[in-house]
C-alpha positions, 0 to 999 in steps of 0.5 A: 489508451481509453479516455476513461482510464484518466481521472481529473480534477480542477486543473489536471487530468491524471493516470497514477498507479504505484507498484509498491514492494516492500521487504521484511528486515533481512528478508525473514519468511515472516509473512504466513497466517495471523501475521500475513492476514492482519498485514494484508487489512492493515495495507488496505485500511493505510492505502485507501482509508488514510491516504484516499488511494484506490488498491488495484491488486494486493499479495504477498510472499513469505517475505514481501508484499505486494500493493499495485494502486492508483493515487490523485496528484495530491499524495505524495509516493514518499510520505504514503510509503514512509507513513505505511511502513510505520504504521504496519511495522508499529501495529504489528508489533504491538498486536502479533509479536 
């Protein structure tokens, strides 16, 4: 593996990428138009401006989304998942639904 791939800081050196999937509830072909644009910069402005996250691909299907991104050491996968799914579900309540 090349040696720029690899990040560091003062007391590691690290290589963090996190497939994540998430699922509408009862997999409900959802995610078309308005709903899939506005989720899709909502991911973007969750992953990279809260949580300091870098977004290497982003997709999504009728019922899913895809987000493939690198994360420092710092962030920890399950609280970034949890905070992503309320801030996405809540927002898009409130705005779309």
């Amino acid at each position: 593996m090349d040696s720029s791939l690899f990040y560091t800081n003062r007391h590691s050196v690290y290589f963090l990428q996190y497939h994540l999937v998430v699922v509408t509830e009862h997999r409900h072909p959802v995610l078309v138009g308005e709903l899939k644009d506005r989720l899709l910069t909502i991911s973007r402005n969750v992953i990279e401006g809260d949580w300091n996250c870098r977004i290497i691909e982003m997709n999504t299907d009728i019922d899913h989304i895809h987000v493939l991104f690198e994360a420092p050491p710092q962030v920890q996968p399950s609280k970034l998942v949890n905070n992503y799914k309320t801030v996405t579900s809540r927002l898009l309540r409130k705005e779309l639904i």
